[in-house]
C-alpha positions as CSV (number, residue, x, y, z in Angstrom):
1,X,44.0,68.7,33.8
2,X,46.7,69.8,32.3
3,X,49.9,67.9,30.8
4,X,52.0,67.9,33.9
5,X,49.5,66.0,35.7
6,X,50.2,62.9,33.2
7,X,53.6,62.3,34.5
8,X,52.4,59.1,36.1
9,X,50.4,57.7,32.8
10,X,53.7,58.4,31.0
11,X,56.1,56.6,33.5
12,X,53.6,53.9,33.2
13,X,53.9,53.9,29.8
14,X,57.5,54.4,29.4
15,X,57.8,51.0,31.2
16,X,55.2,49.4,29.2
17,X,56.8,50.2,26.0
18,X,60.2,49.2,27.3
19,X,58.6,45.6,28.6
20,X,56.8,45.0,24.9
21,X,59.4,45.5,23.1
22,X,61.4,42.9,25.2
23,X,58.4,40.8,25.4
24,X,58.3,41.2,21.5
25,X,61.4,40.1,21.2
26,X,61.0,36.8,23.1
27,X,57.7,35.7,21.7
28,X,58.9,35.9,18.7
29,X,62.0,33.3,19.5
30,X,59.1,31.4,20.8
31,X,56.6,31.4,17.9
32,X,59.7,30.6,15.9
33,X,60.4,27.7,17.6
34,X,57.1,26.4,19.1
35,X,54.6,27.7,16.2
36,X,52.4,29.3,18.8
37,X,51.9,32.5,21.0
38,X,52.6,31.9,24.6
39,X,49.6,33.4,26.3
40,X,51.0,34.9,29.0
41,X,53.2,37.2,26.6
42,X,49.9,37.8,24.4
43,X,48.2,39.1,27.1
44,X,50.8,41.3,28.3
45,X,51.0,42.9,25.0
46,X,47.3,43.1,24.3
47,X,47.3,44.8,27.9
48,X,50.3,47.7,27.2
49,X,48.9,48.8,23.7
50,X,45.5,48.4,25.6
51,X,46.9,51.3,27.9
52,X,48.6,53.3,25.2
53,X,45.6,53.7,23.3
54,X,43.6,54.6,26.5
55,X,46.3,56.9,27.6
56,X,46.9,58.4,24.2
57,X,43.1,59.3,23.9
58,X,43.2,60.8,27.0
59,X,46.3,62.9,26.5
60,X,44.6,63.9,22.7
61,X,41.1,65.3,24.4
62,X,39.6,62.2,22.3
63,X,37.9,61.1,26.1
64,X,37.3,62.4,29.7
65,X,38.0,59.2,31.3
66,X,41.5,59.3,32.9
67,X,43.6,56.0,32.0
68,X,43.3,53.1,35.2
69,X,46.6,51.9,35.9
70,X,45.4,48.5,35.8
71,X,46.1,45.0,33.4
72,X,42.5,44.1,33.3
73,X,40.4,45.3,30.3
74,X,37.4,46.8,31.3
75,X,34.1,45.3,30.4
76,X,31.1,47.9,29.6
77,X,28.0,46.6,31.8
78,X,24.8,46.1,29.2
79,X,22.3,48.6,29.2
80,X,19.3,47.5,30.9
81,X,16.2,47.0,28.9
């Protein structure tokens, strides 16, 4: 697969890193003011670095997995005995 093929993983991630940095921004205010990390916002964030590290490994050769487009981590199934 070659790089033009990533267009979509990058318009993803474009709007992911546009969205953190505003959700950055609020939480902050919010941990300023409440003392705690709303969780919605948390998750968000945990979520788009999630993808840019899935993404990035991808793009670097580091894996053969393509990136999902999804919010929900992935959980690896236990190896049966």
């Amino acid at each position: 697969m070659c790089s033009s093929d990533l267009w979509p993983v990058y318009l993803v991630l474009l709007f992911y890193g546009i969205g953190l940095m505003v959700v950055t921004l609020i939480a902050w205010f919010a941990i300023v003011f409440t003392g705690s990390y709303p969780e919605g916002m948390f998750n968000f964030a945990r979520n788009a670095m999630g993808y840019s590290t899935r993404a990035t490994a991808f793009a670097l050769l580091l894996t053969d997995k393509f990136p999902p487009v999804s919010e929900e981590p992935e959980v690896a199934a236990a190896p049966l005995a």
